[in-house]
C-alpha positions as YAML, in Angstrom:
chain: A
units: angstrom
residues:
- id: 1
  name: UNK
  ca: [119.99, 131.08, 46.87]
- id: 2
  name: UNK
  ca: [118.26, 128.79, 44.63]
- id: 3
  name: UNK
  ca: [115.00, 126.99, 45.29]
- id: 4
  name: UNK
  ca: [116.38, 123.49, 43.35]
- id: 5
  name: UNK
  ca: [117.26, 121.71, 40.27]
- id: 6
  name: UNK
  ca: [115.27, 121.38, 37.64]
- id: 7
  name: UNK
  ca: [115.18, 119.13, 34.43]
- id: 8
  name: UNK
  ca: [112.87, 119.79, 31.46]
- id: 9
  name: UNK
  ca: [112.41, 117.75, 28.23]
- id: 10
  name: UNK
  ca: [110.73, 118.54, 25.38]
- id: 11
  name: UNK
  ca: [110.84, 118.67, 21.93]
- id: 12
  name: UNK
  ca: [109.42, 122.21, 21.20]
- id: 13
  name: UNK
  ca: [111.73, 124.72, 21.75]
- id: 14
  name: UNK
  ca: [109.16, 127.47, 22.64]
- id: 15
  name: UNK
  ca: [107.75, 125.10, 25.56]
- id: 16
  name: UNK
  ca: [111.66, 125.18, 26.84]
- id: 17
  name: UNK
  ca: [111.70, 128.93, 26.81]
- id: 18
  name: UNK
  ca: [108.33, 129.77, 28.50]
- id: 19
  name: UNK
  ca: [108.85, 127.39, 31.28]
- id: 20
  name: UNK
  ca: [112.69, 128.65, 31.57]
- id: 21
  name: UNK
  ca: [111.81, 131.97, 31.51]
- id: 22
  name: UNK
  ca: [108.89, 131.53, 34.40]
- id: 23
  name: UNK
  ca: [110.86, 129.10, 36.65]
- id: 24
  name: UNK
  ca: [115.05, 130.82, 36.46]
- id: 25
  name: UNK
  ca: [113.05, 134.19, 38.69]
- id: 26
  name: UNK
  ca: [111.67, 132.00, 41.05]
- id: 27
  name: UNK
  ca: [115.13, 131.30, 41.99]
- id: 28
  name: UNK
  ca: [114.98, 127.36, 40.42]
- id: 29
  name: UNK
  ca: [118.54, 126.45, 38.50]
- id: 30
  name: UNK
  ca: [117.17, 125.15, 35.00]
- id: 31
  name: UNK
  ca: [118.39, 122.48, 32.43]
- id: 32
  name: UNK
  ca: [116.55, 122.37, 29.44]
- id: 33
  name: UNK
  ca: [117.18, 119.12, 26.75]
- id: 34
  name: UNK
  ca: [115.38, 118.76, 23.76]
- id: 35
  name: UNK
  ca: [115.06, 114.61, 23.84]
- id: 36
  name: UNK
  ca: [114.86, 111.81, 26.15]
- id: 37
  name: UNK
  ca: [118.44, 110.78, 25.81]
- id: 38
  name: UNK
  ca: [119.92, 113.83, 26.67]
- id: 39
  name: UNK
  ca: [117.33, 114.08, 29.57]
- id: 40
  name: UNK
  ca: [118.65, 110.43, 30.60]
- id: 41
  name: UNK
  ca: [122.52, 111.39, 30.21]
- id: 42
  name: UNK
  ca: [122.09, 114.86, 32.29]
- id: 43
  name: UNK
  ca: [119.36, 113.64, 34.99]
- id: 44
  name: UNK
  ca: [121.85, 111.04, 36.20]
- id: 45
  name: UNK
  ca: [124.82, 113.94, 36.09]
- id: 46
  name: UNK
  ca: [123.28, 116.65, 37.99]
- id: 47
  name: UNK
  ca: [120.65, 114.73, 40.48]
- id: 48
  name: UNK
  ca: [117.61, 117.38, 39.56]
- id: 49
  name: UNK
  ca: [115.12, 117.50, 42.32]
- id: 50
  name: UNK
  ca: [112.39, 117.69, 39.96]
- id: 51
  name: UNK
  ca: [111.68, 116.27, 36.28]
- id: 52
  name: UNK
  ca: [109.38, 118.02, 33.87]
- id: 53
  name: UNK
  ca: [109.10, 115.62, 30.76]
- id: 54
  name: UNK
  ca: [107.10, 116.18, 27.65]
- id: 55
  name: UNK
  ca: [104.70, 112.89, 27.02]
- id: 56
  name: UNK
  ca: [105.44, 112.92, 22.92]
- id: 57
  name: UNK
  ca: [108.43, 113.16, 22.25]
- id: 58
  name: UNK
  ca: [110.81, 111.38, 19.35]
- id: 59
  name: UNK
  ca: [112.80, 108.56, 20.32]
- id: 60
  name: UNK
  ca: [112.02, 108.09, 24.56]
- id: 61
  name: UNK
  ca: [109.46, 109.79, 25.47]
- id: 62
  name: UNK
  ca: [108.38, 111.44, 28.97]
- id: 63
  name: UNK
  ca: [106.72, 108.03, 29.96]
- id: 64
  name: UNK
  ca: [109.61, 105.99, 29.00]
- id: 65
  name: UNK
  ca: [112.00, 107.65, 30.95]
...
């Protein structure tokens, strides 16, 4: 069964794959996007429970969205 949805931005690829390979055996679903408008576009698809946004990121950034 798993524990909830979540979201993660950021730009670094390597930051995507740590935190996907800590939280997926926890039992958390992940999606991973690599910008702010692909966060934007899939947050308001799937209805995460939780967002994980990168601060710096190119174009909207984690405290723009």
């Amino acid at each position: 069964m798993k524990q909830g949805r979540i979201l993660i931005a950021d730009d670094t690829a390597a930051s995507l794959d740590v935190l996907t390979r800590v939280l997926e055996p926890q039992g958390y679903e992940v999606l991973a996007v690599n910008n702010g408008k692909e966060a934007i576009t899939l947050a308001m698809k799937a209805k995460p429970d939780l967002l994980l946004l990168d601060i710096m990121m190119p174009g909207a950034d984690g405290l723009q969205l």
